[in-house]
N, C-alpha and C positions, 0 to 999 in steps of 0.2 A: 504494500500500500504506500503509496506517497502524497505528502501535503500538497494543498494546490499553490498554494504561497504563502508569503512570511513576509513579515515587515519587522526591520531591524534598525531603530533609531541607535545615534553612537554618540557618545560622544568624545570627539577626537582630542579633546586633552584633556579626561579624563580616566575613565576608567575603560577605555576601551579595548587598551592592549589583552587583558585578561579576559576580555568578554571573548574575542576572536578567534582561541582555541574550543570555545562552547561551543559557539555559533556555528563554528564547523563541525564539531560533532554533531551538532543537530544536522545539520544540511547535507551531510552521510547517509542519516539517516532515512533519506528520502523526501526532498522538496523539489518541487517542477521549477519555482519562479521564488527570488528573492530580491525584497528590493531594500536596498541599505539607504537609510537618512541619514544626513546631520544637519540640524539645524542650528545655523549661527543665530545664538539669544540678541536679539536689536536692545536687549538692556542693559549686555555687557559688553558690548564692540561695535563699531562702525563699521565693520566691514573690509578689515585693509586688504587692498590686494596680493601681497605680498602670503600673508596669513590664508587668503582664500587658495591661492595656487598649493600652499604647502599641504592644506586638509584635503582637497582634489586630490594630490597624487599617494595621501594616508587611504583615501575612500578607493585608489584605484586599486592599489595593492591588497584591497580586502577583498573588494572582488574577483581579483586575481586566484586571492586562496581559497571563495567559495567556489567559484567555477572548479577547480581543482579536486573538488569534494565531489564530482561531478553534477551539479544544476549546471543546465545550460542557461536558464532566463535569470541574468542576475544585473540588475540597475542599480545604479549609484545616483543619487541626489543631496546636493546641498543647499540649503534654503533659509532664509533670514526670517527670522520671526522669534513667538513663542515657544519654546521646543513643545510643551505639552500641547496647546493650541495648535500644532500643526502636524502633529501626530495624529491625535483623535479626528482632524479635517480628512485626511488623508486615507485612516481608517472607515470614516463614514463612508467619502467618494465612490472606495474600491475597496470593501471589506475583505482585509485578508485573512487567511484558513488561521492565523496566528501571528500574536504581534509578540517579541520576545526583548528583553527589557534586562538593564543590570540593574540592583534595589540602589544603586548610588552613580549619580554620574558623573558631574564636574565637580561638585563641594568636596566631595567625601571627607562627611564630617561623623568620625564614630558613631557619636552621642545620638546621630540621625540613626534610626532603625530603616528607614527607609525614604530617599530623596525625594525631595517636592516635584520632582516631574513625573517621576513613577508615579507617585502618590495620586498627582489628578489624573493618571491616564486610565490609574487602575481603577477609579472609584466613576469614570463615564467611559470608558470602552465600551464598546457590545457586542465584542469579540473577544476571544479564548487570550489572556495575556500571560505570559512564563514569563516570572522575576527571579533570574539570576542571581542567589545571593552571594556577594561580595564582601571578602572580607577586609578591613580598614586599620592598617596597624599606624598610622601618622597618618593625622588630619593632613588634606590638603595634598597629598603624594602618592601618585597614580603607582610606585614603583613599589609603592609597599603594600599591593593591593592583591588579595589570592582570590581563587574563585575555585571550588572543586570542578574535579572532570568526574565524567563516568556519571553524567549527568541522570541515567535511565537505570542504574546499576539496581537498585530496592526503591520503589516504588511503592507509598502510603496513599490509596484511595481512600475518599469520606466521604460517605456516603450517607443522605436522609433520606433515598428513594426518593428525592425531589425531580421536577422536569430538569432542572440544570445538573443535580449529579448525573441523570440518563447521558445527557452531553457530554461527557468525560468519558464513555464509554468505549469511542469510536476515535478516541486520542489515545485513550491505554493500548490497544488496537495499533496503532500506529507505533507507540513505543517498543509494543513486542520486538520488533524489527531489529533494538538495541540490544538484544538477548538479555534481558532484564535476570537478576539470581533470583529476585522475590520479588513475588505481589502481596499485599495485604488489605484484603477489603474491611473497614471499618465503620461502623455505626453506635452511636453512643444515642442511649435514653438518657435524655439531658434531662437532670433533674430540678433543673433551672425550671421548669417550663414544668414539672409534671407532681407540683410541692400539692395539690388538690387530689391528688390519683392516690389509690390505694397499693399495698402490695400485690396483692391478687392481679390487680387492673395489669402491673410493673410487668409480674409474670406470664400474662396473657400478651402484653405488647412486645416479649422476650419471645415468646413462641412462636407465634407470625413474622417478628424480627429474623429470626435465626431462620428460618426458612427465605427469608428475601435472600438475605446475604447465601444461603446454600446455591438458590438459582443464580446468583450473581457470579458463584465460583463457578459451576457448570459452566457459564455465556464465557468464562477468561481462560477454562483447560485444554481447550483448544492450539492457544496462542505459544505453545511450547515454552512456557516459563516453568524453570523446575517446580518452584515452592509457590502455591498457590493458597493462604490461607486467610481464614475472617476472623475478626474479632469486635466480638459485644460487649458491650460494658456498659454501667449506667454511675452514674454521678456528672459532676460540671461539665459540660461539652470542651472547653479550651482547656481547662486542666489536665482531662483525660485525654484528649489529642497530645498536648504538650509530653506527658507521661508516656505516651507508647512511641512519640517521636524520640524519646530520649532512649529507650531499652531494645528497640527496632532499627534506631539509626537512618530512616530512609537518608537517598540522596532524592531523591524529590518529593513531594505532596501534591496531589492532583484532588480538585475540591470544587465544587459548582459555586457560584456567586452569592447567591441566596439561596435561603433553605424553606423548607411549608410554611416555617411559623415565621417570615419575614414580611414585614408590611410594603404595599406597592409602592408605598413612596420613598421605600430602603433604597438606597444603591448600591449598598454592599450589607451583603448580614453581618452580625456582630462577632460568631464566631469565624467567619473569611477572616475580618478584620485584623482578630488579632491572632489569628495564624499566620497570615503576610507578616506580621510585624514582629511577633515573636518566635516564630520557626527557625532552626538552624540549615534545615533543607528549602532548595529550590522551591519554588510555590509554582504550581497553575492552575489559575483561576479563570472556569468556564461558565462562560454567559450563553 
């Protein structure tokens, strides 16, 4: 299976170098069309031309080494604006199959869990966003900046049986591809949400649970991933996400936007939120 396309904002003096070996690993993995942004911020530069030729022949050499991943359809664009306003324009126009994103771009500032361009691209996209996280050892210094490979290696699905988890489905699907060691399909009875329900009710929503999540392993045993397993649990939703990310390790999280109990005028649920934010793995978050 291969994506139909990608849209890769960068930014070229910052955190980019480190993104570049991702980006290629993803692009391995099977994408038709890539199209690489960078957008010069009009609130931090004029535009020198000297600077604009130097980032052209940064954007060419990328595309150099995606093409090399073998995509044939790979464009470079540099563009003066908002970076997150021109992102999300550009996402609207020609919505691509996935827009992939590092959590830090030019600040990189630790203390930030995750930069103000991601920040608003993630919270109005309405496309599937992967936020590369990036690790920040000196504020301000692109050289001291890591990012894991083996981006597909264990793989933490979350799962509420919502229409947006079903959307994550046919991306896990595509991940196969990266010969993933582990899948782990999970769902927690958030007891946020269920302080009126009784025991009895807990154990009935555990019974019908644990059968979704069995049909869910049947739909991924196909996909030749060795280890294929689910896990139920009930207490806090972000606690116990937090907790089985720490003992499982994924190198990514794949999770819908919102969940049943999210109101329409959410734009992001509360537990995405602070999984983007406080996760040590990769995030993607499908709308």
């Amino acid at each position: 299976m291969k994506m139909e396309s990608m849209l890769v904002p960068l930014e070229v003096h910052g955190a980019a170098t480190v993104m570049c070996p991702a980006v290629e690993e993803i692009a391995r993995l099977g994408v038709k069309r890539v199209e690489l942004v960078y957008v010069v911020n009009i609130r931090e530069t004029a535009g020198d031309p000297a600077i604009i030729a130097h980032d052209r022949q940064v954007m060419d050499d990328w595309k150099n080494r995606i093409e090399a991943c073998g995509v044939t359809g790979v464009n470079v664009e540099i563009a003066k604006g908002i970076p997150w306003i021109e992102i999300l324009e550009r996402a609207e126009a020609s919505p691509p199959s996935l827009i992939v994103m590092g959590s830090h771009g030019r600040s990189l500032i630790p203390r930030m869990l995750i930069g103000s361009q991601t920040e608003n691209v993630l919270h109005q996209v309405k496309v599937p966003l992967l936020i590369l996280r990036i690790s920040i050892m000196k504020e301000g210094d692109p050289n001291t900046c890591t990012l894991k490979s083996g981006i597909f290696r264990r793989i933490l699905y979350l799962t509420d049986f919502s229409t947006e988890a079903e959307r994550c489905i046919p991306l896990i699907g595509w991940m196969a591809g990266a010969k993933p060691e582990q899948l782990v399909i999970m769902h927690v009875q958030d007891t946020r949400r269920l302080w009126t329900v009784s025991q009895d009710q807990i154990s009935e929503f555990n019974k019908k649970d644990a059968k979704r999540l069995a049909d869910l392993k049947a739909r991924f045993d196909h996909l030749g991933i060795p280890q294929v397993v689910t896990e139920l649990v009930t207490g806090n939703a972000i606690d116990e996400i937090l907790a089985v990310e720490d003992s499982f390790q994924p190198t990514i999280i794949v999770m819908g936007a919102k969940g049943r109990t999210s109101s329409v005028s959410s734009l992001l649920g509360g537990v995405t939120e602070a999984v983007v934010h406080r996760a040590k793995a990769h995030v993607l978050v499908v709308r």
